[in-house]
Backbone bond lengths (Angstrom), bond angles and torsions (degrees), N, CA, C in turn:
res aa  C-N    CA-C-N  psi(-1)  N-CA   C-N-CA  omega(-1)  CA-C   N-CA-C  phi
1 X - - - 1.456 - - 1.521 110.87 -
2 X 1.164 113.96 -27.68 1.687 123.04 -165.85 1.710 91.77 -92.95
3 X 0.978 141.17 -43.30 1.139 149.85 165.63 1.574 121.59 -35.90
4 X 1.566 99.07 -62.42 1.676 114.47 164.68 1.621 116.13 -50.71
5 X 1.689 91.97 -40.43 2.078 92.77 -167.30 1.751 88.99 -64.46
6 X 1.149 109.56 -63.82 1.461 114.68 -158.60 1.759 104.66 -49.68
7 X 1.472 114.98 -47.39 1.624 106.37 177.32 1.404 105.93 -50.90
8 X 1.723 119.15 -33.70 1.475 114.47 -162.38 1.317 103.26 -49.59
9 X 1.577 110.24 -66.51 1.239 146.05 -123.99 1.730 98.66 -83.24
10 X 1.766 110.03 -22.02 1.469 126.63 -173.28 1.413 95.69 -83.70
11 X 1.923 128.45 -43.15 1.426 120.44 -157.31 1.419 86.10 -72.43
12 X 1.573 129.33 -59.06 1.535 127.06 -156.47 1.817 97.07 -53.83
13 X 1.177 132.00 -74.89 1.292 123.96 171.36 1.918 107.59 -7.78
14 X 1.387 89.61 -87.23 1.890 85.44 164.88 1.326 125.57 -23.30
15 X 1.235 117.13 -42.21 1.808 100.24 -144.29 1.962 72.63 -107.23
16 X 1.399 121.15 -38.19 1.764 113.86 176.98 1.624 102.14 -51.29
17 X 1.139 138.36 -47.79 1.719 147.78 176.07 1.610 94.46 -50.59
18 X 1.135 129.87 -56.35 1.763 117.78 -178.49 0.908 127.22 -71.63
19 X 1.760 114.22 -32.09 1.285 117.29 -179.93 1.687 112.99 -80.91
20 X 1.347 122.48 -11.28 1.347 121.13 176.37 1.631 97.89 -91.39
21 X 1.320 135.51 -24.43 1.184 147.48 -174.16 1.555 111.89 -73.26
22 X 1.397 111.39 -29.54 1.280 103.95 -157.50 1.494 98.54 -95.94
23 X 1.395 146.33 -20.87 0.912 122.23 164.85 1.751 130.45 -79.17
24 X 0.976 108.79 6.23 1.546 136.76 175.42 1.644 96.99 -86.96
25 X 1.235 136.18 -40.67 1.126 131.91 161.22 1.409 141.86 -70.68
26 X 1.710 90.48 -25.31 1.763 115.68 -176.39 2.150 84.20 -85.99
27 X 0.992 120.48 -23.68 1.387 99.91 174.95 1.399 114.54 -127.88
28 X 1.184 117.92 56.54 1.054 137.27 121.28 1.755 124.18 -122.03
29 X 1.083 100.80 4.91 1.462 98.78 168.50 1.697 94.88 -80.95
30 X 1.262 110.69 -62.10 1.520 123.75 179.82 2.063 115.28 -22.58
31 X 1.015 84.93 -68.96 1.850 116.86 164.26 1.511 89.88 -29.06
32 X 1.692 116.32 -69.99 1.554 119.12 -145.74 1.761 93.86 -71.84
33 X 0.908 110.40 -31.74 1.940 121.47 -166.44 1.477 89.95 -63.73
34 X 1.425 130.87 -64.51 1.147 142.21 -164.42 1.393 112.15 -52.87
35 X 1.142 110.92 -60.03 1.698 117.55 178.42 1.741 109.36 -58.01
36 X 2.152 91.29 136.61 1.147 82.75 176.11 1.804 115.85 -119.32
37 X 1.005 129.56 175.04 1.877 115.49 -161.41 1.836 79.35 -115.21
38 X 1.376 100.71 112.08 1.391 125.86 149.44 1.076 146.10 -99.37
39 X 1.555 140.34 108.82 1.662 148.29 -147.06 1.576 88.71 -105.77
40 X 1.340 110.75 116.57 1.319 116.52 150.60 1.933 106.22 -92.96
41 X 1.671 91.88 125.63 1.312 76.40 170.35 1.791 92.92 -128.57
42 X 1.323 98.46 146.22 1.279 121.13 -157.50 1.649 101.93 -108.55
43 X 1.150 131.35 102.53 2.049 145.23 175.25 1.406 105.81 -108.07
44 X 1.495 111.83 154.83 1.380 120.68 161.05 1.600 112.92 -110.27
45 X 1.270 136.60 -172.38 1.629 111.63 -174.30 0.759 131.38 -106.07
46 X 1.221 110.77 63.33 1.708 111.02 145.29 0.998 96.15 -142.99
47 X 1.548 145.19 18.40 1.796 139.89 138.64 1.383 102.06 129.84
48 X 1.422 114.98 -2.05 1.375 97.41 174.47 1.849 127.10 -92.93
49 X 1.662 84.58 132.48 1.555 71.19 -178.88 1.584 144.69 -43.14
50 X 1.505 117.13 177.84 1.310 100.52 -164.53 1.852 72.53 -143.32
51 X 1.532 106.77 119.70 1.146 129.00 175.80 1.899 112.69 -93.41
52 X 1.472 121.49 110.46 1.635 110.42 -168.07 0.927 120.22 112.73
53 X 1.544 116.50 8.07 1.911 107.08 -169.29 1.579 100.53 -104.87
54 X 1.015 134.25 156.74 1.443 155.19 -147.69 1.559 99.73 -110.21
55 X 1.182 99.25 117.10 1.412 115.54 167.63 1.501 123.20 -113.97
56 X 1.886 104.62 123.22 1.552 112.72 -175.60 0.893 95.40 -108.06
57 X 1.482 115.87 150.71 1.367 120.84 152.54 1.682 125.33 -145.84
58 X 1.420 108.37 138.84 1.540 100.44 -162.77 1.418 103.19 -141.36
59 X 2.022 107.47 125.38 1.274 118.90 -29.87 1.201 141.07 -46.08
60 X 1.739 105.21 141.20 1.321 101.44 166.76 1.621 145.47 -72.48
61 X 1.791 100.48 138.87 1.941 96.40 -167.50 1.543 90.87 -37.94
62 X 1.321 96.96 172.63 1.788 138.64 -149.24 1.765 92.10 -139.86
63 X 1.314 141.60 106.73 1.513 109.21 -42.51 1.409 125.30 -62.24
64 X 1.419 131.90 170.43 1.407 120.88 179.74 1.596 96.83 -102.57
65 X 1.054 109.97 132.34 1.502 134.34 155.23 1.903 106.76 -32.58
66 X 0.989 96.00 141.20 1.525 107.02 173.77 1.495 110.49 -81.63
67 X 1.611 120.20 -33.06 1.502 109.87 -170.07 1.636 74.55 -132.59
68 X 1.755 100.85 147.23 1.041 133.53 176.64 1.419 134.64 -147.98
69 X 1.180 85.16 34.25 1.606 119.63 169.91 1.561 120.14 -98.50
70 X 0.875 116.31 129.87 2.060 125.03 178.81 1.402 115.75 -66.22
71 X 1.231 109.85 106.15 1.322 124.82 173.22 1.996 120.20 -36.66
72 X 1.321 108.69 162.83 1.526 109.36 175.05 1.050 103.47 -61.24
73 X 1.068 142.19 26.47 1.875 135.21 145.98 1.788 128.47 -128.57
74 X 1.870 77.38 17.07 1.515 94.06 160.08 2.031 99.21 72.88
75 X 1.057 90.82 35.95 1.477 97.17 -165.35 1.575 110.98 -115.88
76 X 1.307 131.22 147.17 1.329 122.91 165.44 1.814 109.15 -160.56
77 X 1.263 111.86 93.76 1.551 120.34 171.37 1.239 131.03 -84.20
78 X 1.348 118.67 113.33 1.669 143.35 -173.89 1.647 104.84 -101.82
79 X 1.565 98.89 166.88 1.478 101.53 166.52 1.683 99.27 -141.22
80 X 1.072 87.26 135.07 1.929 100.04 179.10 1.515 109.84 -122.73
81 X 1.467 114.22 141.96 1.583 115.21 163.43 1.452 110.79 -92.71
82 X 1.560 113.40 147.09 1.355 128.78 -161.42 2.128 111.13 -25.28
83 X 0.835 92.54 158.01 1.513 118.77 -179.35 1.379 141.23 81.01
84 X 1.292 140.81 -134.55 1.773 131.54 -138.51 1.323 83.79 -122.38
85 X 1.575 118.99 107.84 1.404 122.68 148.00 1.721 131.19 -96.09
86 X 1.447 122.64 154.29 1.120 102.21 174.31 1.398 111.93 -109.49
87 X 1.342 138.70 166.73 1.481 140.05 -157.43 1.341 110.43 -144.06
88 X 1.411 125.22 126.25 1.391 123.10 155.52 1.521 115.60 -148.62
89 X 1.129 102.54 133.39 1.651 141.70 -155.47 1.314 95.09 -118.92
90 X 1.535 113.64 109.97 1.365 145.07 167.52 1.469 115.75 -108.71
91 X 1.680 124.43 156.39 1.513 141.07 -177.81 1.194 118.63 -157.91
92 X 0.607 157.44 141.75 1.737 147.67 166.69 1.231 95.33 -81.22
93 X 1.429 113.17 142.24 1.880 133.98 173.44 1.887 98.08 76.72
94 X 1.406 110.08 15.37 1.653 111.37 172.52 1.766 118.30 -141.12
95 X 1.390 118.47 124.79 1.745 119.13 -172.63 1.738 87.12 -52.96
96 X 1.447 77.18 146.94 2.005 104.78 167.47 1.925 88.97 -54.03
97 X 1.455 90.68 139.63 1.478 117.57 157.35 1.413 123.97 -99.71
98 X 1.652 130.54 116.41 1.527 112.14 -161.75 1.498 107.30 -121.12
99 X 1.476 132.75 99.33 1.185 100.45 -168.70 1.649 108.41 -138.77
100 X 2.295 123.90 179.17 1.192 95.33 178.95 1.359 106.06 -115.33
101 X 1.312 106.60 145.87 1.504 104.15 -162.34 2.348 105.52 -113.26
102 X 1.103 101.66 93.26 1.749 126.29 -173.98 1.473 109.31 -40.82
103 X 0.902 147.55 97.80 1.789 123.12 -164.99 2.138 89.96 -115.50
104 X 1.228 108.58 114.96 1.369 117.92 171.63 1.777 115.65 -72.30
105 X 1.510 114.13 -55.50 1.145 135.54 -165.89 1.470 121.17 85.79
106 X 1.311 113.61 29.63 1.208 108.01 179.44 1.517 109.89 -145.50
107 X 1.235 101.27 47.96 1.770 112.07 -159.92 1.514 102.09 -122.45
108 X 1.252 108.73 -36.93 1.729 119.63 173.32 1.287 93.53 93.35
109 X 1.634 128.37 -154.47 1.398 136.18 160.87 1.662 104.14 -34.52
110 X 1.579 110.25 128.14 1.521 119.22 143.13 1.469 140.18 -171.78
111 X 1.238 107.56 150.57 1.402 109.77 -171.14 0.961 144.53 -76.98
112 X 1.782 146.18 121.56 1.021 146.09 168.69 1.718 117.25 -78.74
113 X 1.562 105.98 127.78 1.880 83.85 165.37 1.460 97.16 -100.46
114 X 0.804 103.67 176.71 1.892 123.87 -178.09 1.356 83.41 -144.12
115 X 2.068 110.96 129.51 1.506 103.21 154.52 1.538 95.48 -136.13
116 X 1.378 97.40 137.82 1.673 138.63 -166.65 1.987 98.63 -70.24
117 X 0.688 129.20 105.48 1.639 138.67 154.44 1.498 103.58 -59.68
118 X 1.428 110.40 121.65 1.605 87.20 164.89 1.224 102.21 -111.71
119 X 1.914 103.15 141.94 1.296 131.92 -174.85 1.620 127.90 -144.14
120 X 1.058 105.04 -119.35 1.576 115.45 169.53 1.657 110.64 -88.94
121 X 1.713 133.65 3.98 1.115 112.70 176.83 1.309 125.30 51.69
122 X 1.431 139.10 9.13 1.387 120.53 -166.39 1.260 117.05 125.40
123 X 1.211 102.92 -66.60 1.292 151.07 -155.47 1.936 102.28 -69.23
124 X 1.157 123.09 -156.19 1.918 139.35 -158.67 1.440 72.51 -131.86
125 X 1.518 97.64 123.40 1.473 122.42 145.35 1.634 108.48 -81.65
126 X 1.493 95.79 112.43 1.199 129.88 -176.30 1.595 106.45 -72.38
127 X 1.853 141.31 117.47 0.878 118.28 -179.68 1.688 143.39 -77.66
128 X 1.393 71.44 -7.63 1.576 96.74 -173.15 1.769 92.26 -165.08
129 X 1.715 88.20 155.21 1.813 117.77 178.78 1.904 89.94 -49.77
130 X 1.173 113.12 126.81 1.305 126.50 160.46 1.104 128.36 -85.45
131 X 1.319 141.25 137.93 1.424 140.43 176.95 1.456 103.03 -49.71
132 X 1.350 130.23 156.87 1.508 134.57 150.24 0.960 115.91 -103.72
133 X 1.551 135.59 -4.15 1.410 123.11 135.55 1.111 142.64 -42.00
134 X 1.841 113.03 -53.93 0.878 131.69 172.12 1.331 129.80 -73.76
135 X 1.532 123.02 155.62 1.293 109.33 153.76 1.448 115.57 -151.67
136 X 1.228 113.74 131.26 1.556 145.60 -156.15 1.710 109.62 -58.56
137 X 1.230 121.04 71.48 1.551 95.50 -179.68 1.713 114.22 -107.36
138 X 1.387 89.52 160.41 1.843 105.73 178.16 1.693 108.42 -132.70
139 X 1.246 112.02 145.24 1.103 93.74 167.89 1.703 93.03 -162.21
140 X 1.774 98.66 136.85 1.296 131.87 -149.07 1.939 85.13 -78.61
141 X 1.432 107.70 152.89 1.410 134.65 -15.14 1.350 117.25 -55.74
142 X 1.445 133.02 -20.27 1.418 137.97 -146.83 1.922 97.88 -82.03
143 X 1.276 112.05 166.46 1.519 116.40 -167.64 1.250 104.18 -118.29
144 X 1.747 114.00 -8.40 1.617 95.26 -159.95 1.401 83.68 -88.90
145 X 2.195 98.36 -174.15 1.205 106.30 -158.08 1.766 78.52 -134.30
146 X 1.289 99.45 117.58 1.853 111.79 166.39 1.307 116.80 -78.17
147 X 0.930 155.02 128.53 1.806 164.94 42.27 1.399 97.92 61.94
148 X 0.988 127.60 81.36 1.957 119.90 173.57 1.500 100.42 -101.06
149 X 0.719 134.41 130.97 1.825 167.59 173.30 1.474 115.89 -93.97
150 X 1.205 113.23 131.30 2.086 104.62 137.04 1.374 117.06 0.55
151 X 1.710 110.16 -87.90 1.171 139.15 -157.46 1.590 96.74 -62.90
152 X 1.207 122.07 -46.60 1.803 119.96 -173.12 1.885 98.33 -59.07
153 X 1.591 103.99 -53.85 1.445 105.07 170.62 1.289 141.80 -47.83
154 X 1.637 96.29 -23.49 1.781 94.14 176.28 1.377 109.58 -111.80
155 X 1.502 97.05 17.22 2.196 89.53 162.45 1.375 117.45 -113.80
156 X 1.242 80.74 32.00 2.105 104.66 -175.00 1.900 98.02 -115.04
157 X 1.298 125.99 149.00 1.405 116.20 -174.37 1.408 116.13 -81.94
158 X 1.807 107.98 151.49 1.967 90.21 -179.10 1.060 128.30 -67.47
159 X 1.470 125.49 -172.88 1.275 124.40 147.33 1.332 116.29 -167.73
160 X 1.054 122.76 137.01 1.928 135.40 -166.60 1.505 98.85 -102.55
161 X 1.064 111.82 139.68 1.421 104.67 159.67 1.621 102.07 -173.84
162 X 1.500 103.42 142.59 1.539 112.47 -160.00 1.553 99.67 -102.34
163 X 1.599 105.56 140.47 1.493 131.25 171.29 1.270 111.52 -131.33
164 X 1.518 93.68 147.11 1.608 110.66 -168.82 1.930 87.23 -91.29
165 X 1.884 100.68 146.54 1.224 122.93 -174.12 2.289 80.11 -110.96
166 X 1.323 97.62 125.24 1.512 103.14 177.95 1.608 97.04 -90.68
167 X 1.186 117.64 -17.09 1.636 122.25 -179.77 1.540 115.94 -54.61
168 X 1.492 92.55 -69.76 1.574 118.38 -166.94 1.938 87.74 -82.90
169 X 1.025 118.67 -38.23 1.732 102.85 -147.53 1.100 142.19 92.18
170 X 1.520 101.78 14.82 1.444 127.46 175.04 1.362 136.27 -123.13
171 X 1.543 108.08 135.77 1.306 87.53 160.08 1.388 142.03 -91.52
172 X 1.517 125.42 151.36 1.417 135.91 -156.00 1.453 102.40 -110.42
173 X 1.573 117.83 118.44 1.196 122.97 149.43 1.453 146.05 -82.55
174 X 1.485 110.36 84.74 1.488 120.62 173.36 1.417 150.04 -48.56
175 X 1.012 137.58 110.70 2.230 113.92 170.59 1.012 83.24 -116.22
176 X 1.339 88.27 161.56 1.476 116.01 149.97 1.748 121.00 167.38
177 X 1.303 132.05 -114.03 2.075 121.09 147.68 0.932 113.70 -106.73
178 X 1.338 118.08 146.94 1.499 123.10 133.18 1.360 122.41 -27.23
179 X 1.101 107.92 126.45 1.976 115.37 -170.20 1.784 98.17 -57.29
180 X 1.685 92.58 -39.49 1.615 104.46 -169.33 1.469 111.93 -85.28
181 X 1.171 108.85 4.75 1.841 100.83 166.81 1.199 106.18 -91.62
182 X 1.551 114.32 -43.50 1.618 99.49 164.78 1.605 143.38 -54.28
183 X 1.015 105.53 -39.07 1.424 130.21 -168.23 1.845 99.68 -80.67
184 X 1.228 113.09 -20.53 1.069 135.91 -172.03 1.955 106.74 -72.27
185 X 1.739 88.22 -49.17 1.886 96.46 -166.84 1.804 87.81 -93.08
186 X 1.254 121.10 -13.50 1.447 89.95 156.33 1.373 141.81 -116.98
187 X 1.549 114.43 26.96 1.154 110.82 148.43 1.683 92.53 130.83
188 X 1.132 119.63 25.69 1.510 121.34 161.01 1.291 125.75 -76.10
189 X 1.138 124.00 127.51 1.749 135.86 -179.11 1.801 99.15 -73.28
190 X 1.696 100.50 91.98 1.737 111.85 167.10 1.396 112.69 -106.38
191 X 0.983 87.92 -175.65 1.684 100.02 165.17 1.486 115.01 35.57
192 X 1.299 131.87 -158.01 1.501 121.81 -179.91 1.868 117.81 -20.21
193 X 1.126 90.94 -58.97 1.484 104.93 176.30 1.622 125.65 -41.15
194 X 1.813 117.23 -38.93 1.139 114.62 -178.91 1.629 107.60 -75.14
195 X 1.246 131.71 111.97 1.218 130.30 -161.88 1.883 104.43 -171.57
196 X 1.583 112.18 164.77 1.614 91.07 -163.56 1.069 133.47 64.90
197 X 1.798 108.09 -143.87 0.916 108.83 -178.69 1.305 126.82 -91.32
198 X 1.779 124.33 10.96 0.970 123.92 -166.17 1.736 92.16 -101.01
199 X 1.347 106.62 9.97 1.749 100.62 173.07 1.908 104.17 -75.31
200 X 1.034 121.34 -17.08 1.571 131.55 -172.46 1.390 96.55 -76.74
201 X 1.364 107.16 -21.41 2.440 98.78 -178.47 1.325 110.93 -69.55
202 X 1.536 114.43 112.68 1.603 121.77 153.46 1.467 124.86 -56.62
203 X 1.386 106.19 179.04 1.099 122.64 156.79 1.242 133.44 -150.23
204 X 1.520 118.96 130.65 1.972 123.40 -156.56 1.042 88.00 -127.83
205 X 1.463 84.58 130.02 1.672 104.32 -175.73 1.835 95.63 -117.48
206 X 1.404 121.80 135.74 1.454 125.76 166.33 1.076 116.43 -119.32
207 X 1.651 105.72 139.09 1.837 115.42 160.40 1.427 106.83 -75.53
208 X 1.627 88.83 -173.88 1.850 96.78 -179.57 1.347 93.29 -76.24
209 X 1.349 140.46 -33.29 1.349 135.95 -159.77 1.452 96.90 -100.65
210 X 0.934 132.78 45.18 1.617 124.85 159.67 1.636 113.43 79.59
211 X 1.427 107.64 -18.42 1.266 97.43 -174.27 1.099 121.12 -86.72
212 X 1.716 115.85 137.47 1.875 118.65 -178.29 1.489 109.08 -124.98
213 X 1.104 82.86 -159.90 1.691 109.12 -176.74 1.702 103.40 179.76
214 X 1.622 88.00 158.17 1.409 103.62 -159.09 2.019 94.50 -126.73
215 X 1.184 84.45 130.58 1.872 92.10 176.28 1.814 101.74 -124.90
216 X 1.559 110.73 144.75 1.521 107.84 164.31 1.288 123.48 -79.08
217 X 1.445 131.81 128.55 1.361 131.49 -170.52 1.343 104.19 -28.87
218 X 1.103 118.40 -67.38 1.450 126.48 171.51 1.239 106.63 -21.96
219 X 1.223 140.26 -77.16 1.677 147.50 -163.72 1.924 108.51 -47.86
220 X 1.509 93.10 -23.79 1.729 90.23 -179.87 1.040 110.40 -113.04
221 X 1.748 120.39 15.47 1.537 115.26 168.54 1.361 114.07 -101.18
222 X 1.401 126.20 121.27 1.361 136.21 168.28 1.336 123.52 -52.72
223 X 1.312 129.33 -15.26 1.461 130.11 140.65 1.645 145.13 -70.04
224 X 1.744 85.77 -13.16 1.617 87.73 172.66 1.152 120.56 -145.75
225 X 1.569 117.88 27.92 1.433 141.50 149.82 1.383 126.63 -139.09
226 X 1.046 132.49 151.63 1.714 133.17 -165.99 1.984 75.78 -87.03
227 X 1.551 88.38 164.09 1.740 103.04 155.19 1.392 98.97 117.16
228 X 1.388 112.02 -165.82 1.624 114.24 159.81 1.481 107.74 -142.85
229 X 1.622 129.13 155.56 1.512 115.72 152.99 1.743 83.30 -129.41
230 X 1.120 86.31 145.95 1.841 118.00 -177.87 1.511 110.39 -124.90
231 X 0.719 110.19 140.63 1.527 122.18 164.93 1.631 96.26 -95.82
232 X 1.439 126.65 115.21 1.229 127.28 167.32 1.035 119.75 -110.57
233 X 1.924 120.55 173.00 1.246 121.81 -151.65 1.531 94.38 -157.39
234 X 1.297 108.89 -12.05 1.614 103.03 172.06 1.574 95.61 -166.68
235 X 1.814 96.48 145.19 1.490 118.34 167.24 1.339 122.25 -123.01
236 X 1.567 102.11 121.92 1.789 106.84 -178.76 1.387 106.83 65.08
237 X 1.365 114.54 53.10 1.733 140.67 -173.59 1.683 119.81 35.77
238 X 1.473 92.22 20.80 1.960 81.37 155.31 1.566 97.94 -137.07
239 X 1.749 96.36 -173.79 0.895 123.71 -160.14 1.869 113.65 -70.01
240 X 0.976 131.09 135.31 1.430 127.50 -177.60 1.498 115.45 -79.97
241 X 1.666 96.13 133.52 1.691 125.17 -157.54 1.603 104.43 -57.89
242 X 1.424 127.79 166.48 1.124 111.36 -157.89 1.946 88.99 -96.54
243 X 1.522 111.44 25.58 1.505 111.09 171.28 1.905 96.81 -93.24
244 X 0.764 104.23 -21.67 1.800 106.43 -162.53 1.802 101.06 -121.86
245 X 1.083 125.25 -18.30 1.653 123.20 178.58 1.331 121.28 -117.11
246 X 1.470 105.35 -158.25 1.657 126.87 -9.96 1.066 120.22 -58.77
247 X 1.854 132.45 -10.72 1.284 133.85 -117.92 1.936 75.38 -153.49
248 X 1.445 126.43 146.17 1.083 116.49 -164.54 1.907 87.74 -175.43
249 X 1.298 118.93 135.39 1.280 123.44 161.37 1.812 123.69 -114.23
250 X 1.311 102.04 103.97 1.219 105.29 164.41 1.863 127.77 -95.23
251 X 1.353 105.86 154.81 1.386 120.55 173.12 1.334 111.94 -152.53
252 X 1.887 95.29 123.95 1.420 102.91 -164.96 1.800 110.34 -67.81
253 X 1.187 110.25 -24.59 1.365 117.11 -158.83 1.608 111.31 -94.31
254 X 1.452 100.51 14.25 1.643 100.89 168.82 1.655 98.04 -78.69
255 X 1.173 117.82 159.06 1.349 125.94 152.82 1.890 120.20 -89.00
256 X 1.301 88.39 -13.35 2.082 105.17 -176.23 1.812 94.35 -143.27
257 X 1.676 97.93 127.05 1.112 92.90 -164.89 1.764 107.52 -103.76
258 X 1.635 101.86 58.34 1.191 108.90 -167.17 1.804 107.47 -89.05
259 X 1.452 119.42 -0.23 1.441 106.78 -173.16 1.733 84.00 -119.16
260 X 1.120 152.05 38.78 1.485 160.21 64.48 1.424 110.44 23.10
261 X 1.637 112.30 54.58 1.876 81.28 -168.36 1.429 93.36 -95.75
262 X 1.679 87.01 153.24 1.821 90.79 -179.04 1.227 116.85 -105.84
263 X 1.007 140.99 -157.67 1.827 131.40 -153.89 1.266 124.42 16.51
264 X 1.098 107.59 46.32 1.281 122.56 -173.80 1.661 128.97 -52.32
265 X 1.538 127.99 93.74 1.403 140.11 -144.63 1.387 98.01 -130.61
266 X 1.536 144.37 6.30 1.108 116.95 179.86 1.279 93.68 -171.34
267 X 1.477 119.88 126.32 1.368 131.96 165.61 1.693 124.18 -112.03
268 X 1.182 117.51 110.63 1.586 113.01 -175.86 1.916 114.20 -104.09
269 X 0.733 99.75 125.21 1.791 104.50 153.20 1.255 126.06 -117.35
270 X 1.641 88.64 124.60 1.822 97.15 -166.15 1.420 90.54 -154.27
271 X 1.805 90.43 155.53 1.198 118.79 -146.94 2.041 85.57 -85.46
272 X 1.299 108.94 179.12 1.649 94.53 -177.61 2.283 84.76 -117.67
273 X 1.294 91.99 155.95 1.471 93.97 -176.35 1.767 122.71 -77.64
């Protein structure tokens, strides 16, 4: 008799475990029906893919993918549940792509093309081929446009300072200025001075290829942030390769040394609106 209760008492356990189970399954089956598998495939124009380009999307898939970048066939497949997303598809050496992407859920597999313009990438449409000697600075309020050189650079004081490359696994030994000694002799509000409203002044930094990055005045003043940004000119005591120079911005205190822009041709200071 004790035998029977206890088998009873073990099947109901069982069949109570499925029946709380099964709607945990009926919605995620539900979930799986709903979602639909979308191929972004990403071309530039004349159809060839574009392997590396950055895919946003807002909202974000449910779960979001860790890499969202387009595969070597210019490819990148998501799954979304029904409705109005928005999309933008970035490259370096190609204009932002902005688009809205409809998700029904009842389409099964399908494809998006994305085609890539090439332009400014992101990046300052450059008006013309820039020197790589040179590099172009302004800095707000003032309008003129300085000519910085070699020679302007080395009557400015050095400075070395080592950054880790997360690529290679190394660290990289730099010289070259302080961003803020320059910016300094032409007329940038540092030190005591950066205060107010002149805490709102950026700084845009450009490659030859359009690509920038933006730092807060603040971030390149040595009085009111730890770190360094340098404009460099040589790594591990020579001169920088014509992949990384002549003209190169480092900052030790990135953890990703993606606002590093290299060929460095154009420096702006501007006020933010």
């Amino acid at each position: 008799m004790q035998i029977c209760l206890v088998l009873t008492l073990a099947m109901a356990g069982v069949a109570s475990a499925q029946t709380a189970a099964a709607p945990t399954q009926t919605r995620a089956a539900t979930l799986a029906s709903e979602l639909q598998r979308v191929v972004i495939q990403v071309n530039d124009p004349s159809g060839a893919p574009v392997p590396g380009a950055f895919v946003r999307v807002a909202p974000a898939p449910e779960p979001k993918p860790e890499n969202m970048q387009t595969d070597n066939k210019g490819q990148l497949t998501l799954e979304f549940k029904p409705g109005r997303y928005s999309m933008v598809v970035t490259m370096q050496g190609f204009s932002m792509n902005k688009s809205q992407l409809d998700v029904t859920g009842s389409e099964g597999r399908r494809t998006v093309l994305v085609t890539l313009e090439v332009g400014r990438g992101g990046g300052v449409l450059l008006q013309s081929t820039p020197d790589p000697n040179v590099i172009m600075l302004t800095v707000a309020p003032f309008t003129e446009k300085f000519r910085i050189t070699h020679d302007d650079l080395n009557g400015l004081p050095r400075k070395s300072v080592v950054a880790h490359n997360p690529h290679s696994n190394a660290d990289e030994k730099y010289e070259g200025v302080l961003l803020a000694e320059l910016l300094g002799k032409y007329g940038a509000p540092l030190g005591k001075e950066l205060r107010g409203g002149f805490l709102s002044y950026y700084v845009l930094a450009v490659g030859a290829d359009g690509y920038s990055a933006v730092y807060s005045l603040a971030e390149v003043d040595p009085s009111f942030h730890p770190g360094d940004v340098i404009i460099a000119d040589t790594m591990d005591g020579k001169p920088l390769d014509a992949h990384a120079g002549p003209f190169r911005l480092v900052c030790t205190e990135d953890k990703r040394p993606a606002r590093g822009v290299r060929n460095l041709v154009a420096i702006e200071v501007k006020a933010a609106p």
